[in-house]
Structure formats: C-alpha cells, structure tokens
C-alpha positions in Angstrom: -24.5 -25.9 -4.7 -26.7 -23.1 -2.7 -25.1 -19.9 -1.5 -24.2 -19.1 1.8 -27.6 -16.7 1.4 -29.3 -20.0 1.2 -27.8 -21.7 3.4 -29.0 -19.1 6.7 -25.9 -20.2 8.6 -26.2 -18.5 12.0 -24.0 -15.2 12.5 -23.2 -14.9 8.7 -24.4 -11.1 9.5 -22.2 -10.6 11.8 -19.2 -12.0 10.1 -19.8 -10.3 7.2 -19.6 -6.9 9.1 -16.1 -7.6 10.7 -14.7 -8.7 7.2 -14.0 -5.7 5.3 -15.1 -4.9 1.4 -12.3 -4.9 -0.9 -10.6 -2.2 -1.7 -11.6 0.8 -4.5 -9.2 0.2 -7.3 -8.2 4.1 -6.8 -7.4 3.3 -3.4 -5.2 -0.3 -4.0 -3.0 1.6 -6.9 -2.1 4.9 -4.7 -1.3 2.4 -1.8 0.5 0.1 -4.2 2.3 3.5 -5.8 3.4 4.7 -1.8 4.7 0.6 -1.7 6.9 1.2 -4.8 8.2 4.3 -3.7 9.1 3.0 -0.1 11.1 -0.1 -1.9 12.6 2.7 -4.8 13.9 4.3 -2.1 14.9 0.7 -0.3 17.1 -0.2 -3.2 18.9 3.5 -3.3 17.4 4.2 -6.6 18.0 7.6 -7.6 15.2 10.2 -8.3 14.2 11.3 -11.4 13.9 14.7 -12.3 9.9 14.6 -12.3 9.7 12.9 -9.3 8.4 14.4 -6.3 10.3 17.0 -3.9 9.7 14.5 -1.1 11.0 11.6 -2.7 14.2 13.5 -3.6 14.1 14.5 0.1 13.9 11.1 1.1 16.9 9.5 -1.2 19.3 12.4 0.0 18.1 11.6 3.6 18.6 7.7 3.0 22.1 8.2 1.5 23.1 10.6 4.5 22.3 8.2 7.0 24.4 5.4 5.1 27.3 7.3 4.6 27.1 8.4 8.4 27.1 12.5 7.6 
C-alpha cells in the first residue's frame, strides 16, 4: 500500500498544516493532572495535606458555595 507521500494527493500540504502534532508527553500529563484535579474537586474530595494551597482554596470555596454561606 503506498503512503500518502506517494500518493501526491493535492493539498496534503496544506492539510497537514491545519492538523496539529500531537502533544509532548510533558504537556498531555500536566493537562491530564489539571483534568483530575477539576474532577477531585467535582466529587468534593477532600485535600490532602501535601496538596497545593490552591487546591485547598478551591474545596473550601466549592463547599461554601454548596452550603449557601
């Protein structure tokens, strides 16, 4: 089967400008960290004590707002 080098199927450049690379790894896991910390705080779990100040922030802020105060 040829590649789509091979093949010279007008415009390939230009599509493969508008589709972007794949991510760095280091990028995709601090992205998919921030994604677990938005759904920690989602679910009302509690901080730990080596989390981050904002995090703690955060779940105090989250469980004002449900409590109404």
């Amino acid at each position: 089967m040829a590649s789509l080098d091979e093949l010279r199927i007008p415009g390939l450049d230009a599509l493969r400008a508008a589709i972007p690379l794949p991510r760095d790894p280091v990028e995709h896991r601090r992205i998919a960290a921030d994604d677990d910390l938005i759904e920690s705080l989602r679910r009302g779990d509690e901080p730990g004590d080596d989390d981050d100040p904002l995090m703690r922030m955060l779940a105090a802020w989250r469980t004002d707002t449900l409590d109404g105060t």
